[in-house]
Backbone bond lengths (Angstrom), bond angles and torsions (degrees), N, CA, C in turn:
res aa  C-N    CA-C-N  psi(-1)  N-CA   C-N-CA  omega(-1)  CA-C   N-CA-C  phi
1 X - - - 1.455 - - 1.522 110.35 -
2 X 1.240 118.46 127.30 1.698 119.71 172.37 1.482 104.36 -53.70
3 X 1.435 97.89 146.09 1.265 118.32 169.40 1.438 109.09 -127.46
4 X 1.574 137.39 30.23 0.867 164.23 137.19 1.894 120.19 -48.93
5 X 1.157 112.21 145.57 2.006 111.93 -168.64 1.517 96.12 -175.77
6 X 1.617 85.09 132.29 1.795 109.19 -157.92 2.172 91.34 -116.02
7 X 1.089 80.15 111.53 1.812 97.77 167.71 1.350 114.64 -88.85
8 X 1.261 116.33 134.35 1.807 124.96 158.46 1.465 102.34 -122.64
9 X 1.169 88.39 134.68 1.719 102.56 171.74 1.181 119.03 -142.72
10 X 1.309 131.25 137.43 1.194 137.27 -170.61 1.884 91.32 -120.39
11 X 1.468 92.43 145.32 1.891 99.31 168.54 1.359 105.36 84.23
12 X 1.491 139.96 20.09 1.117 136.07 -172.99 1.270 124.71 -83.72
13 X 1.896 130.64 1.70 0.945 119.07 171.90 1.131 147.82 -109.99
14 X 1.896 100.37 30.82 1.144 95.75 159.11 1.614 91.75 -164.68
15 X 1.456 121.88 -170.09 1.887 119.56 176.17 1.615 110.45 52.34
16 X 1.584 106.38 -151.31 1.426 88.31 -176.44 1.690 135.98 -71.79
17 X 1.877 93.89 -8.06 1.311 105.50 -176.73 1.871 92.88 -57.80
18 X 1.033 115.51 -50.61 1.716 120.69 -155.16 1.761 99.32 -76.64
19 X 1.409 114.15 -0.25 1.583 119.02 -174.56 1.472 107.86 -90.85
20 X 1.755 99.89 -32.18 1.657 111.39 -145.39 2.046 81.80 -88.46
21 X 1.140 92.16 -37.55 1.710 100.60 -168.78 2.209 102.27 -56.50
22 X 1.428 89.97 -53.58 1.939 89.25 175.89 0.991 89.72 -52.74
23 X 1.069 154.07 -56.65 1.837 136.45 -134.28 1.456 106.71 -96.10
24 X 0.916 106.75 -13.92 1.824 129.08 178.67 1.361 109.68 -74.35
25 X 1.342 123.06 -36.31 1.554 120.51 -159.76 1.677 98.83 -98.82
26 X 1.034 109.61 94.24 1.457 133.88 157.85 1.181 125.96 -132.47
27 X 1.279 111.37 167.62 1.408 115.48 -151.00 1.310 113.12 -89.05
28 X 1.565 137.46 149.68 1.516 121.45 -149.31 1.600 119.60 76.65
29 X 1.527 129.82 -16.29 1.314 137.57 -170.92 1.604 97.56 -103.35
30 X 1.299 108.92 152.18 1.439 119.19 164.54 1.970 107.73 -128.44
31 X 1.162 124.91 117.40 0.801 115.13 -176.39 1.587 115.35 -135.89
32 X 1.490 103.34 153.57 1.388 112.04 -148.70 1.797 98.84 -127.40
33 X 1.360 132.25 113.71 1.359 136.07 162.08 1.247 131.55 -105.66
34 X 1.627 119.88 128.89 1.232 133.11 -164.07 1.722 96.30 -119.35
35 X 1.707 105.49 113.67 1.518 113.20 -154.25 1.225 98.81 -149.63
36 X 1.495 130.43 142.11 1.795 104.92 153.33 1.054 106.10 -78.47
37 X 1.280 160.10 0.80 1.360 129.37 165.87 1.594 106.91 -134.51
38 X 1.360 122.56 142.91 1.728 115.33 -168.17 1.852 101.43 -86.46
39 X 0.650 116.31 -166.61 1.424 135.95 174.86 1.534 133.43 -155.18
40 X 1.445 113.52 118.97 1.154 128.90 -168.01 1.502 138.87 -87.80
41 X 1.818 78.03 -6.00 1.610 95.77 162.81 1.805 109.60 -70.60
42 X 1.449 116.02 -25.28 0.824 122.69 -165.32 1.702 131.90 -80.92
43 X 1.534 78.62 -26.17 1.661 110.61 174.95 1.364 96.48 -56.37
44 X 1.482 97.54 -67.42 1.315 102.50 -171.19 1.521 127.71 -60.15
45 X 1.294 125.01 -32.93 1.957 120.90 142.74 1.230 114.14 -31.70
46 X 0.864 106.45 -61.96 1.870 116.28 -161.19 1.595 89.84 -56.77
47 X 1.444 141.10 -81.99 1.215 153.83 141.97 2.122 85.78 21.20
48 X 1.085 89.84 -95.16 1.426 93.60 -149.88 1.839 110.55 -71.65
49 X 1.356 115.37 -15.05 1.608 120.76 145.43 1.444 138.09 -52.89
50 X 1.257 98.58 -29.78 1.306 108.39 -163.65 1.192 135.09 86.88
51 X 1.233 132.68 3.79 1.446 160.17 -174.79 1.520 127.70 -76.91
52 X 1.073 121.51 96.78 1.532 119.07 165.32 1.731 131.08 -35.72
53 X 1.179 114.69 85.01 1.363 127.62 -154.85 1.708 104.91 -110.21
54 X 1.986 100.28 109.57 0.908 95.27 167.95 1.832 126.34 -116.15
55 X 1.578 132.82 134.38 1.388 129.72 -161.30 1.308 118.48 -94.54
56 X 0.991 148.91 42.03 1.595 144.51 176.61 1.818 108.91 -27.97
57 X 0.971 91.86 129.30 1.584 108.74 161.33 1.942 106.18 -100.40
58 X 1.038 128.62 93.36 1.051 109.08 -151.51 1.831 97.17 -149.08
59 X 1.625 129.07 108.73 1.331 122.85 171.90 1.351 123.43 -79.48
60 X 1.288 115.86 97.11 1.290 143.14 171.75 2.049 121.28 -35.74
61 X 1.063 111.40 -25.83 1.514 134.48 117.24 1.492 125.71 1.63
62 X 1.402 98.82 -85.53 1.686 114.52 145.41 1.148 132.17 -91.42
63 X 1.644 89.40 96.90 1.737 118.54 -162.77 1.930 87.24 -68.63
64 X 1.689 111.27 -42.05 1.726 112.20 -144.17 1.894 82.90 -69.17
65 X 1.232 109.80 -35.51 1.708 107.71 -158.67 1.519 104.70 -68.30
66 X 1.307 103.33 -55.77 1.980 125.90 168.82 1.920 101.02 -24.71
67 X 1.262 99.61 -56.30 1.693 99.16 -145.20 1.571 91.01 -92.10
68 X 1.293 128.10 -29.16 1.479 136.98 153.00 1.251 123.57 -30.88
69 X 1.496 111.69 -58.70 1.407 140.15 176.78 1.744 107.63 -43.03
70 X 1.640 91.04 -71.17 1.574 107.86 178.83 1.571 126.64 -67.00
71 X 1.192 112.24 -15.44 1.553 123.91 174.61 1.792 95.08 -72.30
72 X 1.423 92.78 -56.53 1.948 90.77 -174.74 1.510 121.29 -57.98
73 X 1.392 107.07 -19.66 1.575 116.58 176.74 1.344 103.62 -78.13
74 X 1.266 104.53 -64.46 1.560 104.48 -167.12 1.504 108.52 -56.09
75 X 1.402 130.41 -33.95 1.438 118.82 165.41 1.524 131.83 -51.10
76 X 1.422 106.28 -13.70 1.482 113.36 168.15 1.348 123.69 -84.04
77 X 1.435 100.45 -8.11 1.516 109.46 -165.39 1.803 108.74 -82.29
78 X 1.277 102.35 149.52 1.605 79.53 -179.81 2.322 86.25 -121.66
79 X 1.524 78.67 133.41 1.603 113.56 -165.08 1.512 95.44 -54.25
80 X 1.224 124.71 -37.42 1.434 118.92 -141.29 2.014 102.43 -99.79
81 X 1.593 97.55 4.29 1.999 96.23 166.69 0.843 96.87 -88.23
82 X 1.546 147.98 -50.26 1.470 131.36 -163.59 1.474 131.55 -86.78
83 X 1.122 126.29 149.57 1.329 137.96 -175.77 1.402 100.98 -89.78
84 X 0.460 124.72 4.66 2.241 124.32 174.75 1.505 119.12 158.62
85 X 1.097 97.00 136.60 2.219 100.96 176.88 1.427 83.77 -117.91
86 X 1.169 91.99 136.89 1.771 113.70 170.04 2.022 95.48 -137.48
87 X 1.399 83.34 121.73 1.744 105.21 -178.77 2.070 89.87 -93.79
88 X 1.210 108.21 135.17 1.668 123.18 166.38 1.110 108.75 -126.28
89 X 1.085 122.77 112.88 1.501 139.14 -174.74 1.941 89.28 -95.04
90 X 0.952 140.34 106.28 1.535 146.89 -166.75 1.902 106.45 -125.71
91 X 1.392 109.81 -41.36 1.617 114.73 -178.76 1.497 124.59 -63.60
92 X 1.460 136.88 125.08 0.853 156.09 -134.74 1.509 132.64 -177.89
93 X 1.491 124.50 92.02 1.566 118.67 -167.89 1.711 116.51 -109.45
94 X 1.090 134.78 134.91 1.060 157.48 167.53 1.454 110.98 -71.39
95 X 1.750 116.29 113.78 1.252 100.33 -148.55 1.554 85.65 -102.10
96 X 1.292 137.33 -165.50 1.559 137.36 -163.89 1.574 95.11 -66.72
97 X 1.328 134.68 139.39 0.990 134.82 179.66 2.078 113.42 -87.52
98 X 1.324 86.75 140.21 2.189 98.24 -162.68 1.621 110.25 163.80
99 X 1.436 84.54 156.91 1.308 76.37 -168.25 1.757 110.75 -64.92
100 X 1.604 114.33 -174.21 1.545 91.90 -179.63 1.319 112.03 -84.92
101 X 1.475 133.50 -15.32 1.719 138.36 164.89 1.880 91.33 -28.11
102 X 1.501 133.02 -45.18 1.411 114.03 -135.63 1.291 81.38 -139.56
103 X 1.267 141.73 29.58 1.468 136.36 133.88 2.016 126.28 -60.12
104 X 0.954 80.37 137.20 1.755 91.02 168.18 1.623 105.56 -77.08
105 X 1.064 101.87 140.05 1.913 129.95 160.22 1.268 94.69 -43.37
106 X 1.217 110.22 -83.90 1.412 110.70 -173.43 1.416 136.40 1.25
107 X 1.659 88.23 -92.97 1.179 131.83 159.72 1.530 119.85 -29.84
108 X 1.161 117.77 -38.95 1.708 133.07 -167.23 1.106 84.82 -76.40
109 X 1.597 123.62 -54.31 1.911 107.77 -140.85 1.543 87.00 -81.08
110 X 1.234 113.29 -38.83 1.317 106.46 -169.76 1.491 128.31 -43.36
111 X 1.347 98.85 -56.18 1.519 112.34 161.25 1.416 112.12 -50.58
112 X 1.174 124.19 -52.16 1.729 113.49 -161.96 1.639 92.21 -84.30
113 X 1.211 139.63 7.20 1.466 114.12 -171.68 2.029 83.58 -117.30
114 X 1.331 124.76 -33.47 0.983 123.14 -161.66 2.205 104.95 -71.67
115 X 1.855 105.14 -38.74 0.942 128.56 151.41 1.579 134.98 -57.55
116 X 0.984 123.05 -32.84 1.585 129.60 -163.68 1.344 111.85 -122.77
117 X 1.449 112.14 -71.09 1.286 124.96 -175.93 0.862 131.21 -76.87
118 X 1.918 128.22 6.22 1.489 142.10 -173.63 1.598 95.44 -100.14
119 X 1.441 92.28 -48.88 1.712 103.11 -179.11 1.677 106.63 -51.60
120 X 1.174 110.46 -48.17 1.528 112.77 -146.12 1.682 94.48 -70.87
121 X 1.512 112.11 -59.64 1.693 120.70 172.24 1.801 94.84 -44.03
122 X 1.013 125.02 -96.37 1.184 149.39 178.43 1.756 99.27 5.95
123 X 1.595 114.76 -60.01 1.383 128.88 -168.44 1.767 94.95 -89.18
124 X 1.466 135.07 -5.88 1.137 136.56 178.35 2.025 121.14 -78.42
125 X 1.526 79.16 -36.19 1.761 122.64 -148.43 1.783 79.09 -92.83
126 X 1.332 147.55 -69.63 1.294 167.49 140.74 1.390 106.88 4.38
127 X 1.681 125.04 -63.65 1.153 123.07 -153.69 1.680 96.19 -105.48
128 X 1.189 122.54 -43.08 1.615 113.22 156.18 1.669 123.37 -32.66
129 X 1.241 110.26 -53.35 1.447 110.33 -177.46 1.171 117.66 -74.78
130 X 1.248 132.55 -16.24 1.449 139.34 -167.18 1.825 102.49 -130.17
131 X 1.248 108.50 14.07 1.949 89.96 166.07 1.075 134.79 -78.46
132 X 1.856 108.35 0.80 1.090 117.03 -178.01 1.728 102.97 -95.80
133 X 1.057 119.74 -0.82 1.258 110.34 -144.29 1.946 92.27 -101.51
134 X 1.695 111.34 141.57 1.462 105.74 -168.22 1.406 120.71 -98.34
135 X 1.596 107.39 14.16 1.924 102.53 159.46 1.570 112.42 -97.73
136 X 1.474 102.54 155.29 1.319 112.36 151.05 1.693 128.61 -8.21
137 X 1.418 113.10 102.78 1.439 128.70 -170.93 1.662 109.07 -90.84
138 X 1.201 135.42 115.40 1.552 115.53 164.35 1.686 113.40 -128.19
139 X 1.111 111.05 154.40 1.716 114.55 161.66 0.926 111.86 -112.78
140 X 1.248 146.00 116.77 1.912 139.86 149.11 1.464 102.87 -85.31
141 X 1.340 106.61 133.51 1.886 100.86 176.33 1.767 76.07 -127.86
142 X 1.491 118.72 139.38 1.181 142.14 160.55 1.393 122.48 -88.02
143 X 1.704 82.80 101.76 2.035 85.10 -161.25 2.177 89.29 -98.55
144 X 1.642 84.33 -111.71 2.436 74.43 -151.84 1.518 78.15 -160.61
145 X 1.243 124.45 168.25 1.202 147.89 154.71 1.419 110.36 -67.11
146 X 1.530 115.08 -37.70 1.363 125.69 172.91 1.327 123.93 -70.26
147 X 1.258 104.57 -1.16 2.050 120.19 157.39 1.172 108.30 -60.69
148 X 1.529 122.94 -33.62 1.292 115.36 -131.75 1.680 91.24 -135.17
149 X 1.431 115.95 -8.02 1.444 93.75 164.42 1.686 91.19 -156.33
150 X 1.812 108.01 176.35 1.548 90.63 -176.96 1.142 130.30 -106.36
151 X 1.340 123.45 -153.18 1.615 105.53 -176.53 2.124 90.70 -177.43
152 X 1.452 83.48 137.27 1.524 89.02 172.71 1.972 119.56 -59.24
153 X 1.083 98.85 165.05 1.070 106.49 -173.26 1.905 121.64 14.32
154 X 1.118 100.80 68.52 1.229 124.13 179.57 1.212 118.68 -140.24
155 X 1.556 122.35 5.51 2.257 116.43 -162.51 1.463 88.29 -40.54
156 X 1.001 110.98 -58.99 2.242 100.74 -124.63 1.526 93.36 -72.76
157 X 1.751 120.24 -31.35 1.484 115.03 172.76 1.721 118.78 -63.16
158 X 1.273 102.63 -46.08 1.754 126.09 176.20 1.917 103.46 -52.11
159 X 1.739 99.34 -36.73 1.779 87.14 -170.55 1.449 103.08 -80.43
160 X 1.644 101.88 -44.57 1.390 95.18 176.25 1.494 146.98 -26.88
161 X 1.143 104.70 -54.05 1.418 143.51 -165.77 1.925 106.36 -77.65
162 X 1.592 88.96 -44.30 1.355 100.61 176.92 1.247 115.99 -73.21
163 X 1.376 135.57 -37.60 1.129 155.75 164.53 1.519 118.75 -53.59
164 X 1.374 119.70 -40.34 1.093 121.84 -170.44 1.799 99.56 -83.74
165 X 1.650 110.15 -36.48 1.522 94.09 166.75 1.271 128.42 -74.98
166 X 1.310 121.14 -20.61 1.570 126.20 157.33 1.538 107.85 -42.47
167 X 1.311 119.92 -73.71 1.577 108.43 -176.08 0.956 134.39 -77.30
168 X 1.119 122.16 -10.41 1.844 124.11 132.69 0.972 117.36 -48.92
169 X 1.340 139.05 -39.31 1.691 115.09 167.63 1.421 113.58 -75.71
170 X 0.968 139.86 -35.53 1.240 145.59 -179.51 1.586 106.65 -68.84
171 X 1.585 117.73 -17.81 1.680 116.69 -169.21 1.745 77.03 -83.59
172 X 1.180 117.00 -71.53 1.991 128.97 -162.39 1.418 93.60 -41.47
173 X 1.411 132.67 -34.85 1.178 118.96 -172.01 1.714 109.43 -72.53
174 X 1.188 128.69 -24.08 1.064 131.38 -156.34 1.756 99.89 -109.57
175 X 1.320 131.17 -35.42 1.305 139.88 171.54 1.676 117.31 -69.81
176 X 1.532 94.89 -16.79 1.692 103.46 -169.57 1.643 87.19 -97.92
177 X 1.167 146.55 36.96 1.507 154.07 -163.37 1.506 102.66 -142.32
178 X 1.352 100.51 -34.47 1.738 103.41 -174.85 1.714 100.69 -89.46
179 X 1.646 102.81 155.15 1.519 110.99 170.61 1.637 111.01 -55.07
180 X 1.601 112.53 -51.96 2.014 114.33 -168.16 1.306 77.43 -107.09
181 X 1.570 156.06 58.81 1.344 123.36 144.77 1.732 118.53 -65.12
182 X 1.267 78.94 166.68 1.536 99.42 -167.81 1.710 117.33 -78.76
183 X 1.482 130.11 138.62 1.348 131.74 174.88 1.631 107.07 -76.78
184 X 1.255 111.10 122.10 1.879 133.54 -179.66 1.465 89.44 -113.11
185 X 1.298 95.08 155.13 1.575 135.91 154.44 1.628 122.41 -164.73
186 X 0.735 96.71 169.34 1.685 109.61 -179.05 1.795 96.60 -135.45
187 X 1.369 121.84 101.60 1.530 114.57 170.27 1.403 113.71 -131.91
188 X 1.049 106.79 130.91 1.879 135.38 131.61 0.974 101.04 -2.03
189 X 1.471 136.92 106.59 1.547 144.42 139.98 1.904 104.54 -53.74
190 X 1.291 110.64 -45.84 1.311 91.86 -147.68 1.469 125.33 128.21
191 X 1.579 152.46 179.35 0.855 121.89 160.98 1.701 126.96 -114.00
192 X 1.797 114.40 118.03 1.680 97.45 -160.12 1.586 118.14 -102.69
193 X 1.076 110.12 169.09 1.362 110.03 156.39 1.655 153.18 -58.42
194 X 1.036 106.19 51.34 1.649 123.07 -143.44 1.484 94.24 -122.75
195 X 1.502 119.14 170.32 1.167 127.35 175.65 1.074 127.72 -73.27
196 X 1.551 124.64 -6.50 1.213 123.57 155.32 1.517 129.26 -60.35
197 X 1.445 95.79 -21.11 1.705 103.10 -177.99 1.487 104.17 -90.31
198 X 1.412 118.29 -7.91 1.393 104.81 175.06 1.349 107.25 -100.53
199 X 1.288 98.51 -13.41 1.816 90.12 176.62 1.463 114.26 -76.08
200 X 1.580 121.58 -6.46 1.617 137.73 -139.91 2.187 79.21 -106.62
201 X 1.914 104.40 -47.97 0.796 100.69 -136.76 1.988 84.85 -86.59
202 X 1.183 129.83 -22.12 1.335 129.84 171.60 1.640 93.56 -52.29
203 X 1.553 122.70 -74.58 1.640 95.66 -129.77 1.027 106.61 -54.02
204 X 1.473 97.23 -161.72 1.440 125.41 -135.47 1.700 97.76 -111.13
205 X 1.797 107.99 121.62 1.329 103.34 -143.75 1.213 82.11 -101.19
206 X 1.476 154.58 57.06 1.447 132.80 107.29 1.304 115.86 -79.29
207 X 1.157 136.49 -16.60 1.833 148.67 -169.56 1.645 73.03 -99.33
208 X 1.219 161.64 -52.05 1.572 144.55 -138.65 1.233 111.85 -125.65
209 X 1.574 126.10 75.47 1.309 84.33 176.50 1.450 135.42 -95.22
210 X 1.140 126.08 43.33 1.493 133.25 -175.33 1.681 85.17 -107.32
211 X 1.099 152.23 -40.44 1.191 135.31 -142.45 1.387 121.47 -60.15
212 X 1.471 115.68 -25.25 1.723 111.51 169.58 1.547 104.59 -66.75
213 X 1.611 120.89 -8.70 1.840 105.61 -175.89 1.621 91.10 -64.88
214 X 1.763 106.87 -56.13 1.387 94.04 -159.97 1.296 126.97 -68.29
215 X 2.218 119.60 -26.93 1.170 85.46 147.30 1.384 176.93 -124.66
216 X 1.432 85.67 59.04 1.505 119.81 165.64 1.810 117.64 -58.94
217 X 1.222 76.84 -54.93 2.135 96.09 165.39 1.143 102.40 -16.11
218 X 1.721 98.15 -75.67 1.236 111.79 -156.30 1.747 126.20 -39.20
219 X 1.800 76.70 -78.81 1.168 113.43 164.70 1.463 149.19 -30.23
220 X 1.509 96.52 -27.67 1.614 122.60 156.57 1.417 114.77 -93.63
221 X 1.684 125.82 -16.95 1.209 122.50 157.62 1.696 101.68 100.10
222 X 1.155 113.91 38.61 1.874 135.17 -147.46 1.462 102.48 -97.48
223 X 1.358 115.25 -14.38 1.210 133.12 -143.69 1.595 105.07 -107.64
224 X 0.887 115.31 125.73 1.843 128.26 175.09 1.617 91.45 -79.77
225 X 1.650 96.13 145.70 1.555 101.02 159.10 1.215 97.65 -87.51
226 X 1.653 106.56 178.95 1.677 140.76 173.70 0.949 97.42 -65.61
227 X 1.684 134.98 -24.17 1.614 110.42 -163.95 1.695 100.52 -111.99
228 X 1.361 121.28 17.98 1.294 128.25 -153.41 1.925 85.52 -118.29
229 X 1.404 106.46 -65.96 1.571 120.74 173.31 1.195 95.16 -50.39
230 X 1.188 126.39 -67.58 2.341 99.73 -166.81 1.236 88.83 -74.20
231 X 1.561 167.16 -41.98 1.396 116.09 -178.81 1.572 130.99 -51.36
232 X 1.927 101.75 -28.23 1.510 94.22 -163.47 1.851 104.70 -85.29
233 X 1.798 107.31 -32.75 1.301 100.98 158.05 1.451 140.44 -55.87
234 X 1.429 130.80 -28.88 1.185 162.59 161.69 1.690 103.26 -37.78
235 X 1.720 98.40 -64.43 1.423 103.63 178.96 1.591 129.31 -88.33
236 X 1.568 104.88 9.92 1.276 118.01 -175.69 1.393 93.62 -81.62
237 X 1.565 126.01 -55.43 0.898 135.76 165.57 1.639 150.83 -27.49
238 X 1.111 96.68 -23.28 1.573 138.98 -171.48 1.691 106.88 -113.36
239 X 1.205 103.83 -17.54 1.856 95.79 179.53 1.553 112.54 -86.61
240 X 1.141 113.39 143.02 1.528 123.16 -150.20 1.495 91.96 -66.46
241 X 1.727 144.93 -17.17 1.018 129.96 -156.25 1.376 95.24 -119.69
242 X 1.439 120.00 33.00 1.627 110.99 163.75 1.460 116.16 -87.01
243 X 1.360 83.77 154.16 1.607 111.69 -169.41 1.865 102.07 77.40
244 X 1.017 129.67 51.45 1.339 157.14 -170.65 1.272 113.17 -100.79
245 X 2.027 104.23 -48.42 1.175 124.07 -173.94 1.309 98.98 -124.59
246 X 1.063 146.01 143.55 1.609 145.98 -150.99 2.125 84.51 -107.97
247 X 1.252 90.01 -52.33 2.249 87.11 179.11 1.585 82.92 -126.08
248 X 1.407 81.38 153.46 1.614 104.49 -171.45 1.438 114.86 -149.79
249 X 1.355 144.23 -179.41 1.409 154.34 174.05 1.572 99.99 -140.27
250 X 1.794 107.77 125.55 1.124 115.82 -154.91 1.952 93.93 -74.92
251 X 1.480 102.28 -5.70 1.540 104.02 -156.72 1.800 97.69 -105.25
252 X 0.998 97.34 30.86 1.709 91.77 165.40 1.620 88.29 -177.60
């Protein structure tokens, strides 16, 4: 029986995406990142791990090209070396923070397609190519606390997030129908230290008004690192009762 396990990750180049990816490159793993920019620190792990390391330069943006991309890969793959593919949907942008009256077009789709619609193809493109395949199947999509409740000047992050745990329950509902379907979740990291929290903790606190919570975050020291969140996500992942909870909080 392989003892072989095929990673996808999206968001890996930098925060916890770039945490979950170090902790990933071990030996027996093949792992695959969908990033705009690769990293060569990483090469060089993989190099000296032993690890099958793959780098996408790849804009997440273009969800149709992304999930295109990975359907054609994964058809080369032959199903029967690995012991489990686990797809991580991890990428996620914070679009200028305001209310939505004084958002850019732009900006919106960007976020909701880079957020929502990369995942959704992405986790479509994933479970098509691999239903034949006879190890252990999983998805983790890394949604927010802000899925799950609201917050001013936040829509396009708040829909995202919300959205992405919506079709995770609706994916488990439909995989839990099949004989080998696949284990989904949608989980809660938690809250980390990453540049999203400094971008949360800059704006501009008449357009924000939550921004003294976060930095309070800080400031009280509330905050998980990147390398703290992919261990506890990492191992959420790995516990025999995932996909148990279709959305989850990595902290209970």
């Amino acid at each position: 029986m392989s003892t072989h396990h095929l990673y996808i990750l999206t968001g890996a180049s930098r925060g916890m995406g770039l945490a979950m990816a170090q902790q990933l490159l071990q030996p027996g793993h093949t792992l695959l990142c969908l990033s705009r920019q690769s990293n060569p620190d990483l090469q060089t792990q993989a190099q000296s791990s032993g690890t099958m390391l793959l780098q996408w330069q790849q804009d997440l943006a273009d969800g149709v090209g992304a999930s295109a991309r990975l359907a054609q890969w994964l058809g080369t793959q032959n199903g029967t070396t690995y012991a489990s593919a686990t797809l991580i949907n991890n990428a996620g942008v914070i679009p200028r923070i305001g209310p939505l009256q004084d958002a850019d077009a732009t900006d919106l789709a960007h976020a909701l397609r880079v957020g929502l619609e990369a995942p959704l193809l992405l986790c479509a493109a994933f479970l098509n190519a691999t239903q034949g395949w006879a190890g252990l199947r999983r998805v983790l999509n890394i949604s927010s606390g802000l899925g799950r409740r609201p917050m001013a000047s936040q829509s396009a992050y708040c829909a995202a997030k919300a959205g992405m745990d919506h079709f995770t329950r609706c994916l488990a509902l439909e995989e839990a129908t099949k004989p080998h379907g696949a284990k989904v979740c949608s989980l809660a990291p938690g809250v980390i230290d990453t540049g999203m929290q400094v971008q949360l903790r800059n704006a501009d606190a008449s357009a924000f008004p939550d921004r003294a919570r976060f930095t309070q975050l800080h400031t009280m020291g509330q905050l998980s690192s990147p390398e703290d969140a992919a261990r506890q996500v990492l191992a959420y992942v790995n516990r025999p009762d995932f996909g148990a909870e279709a959305v989850a909080d990595v902290r209970r």
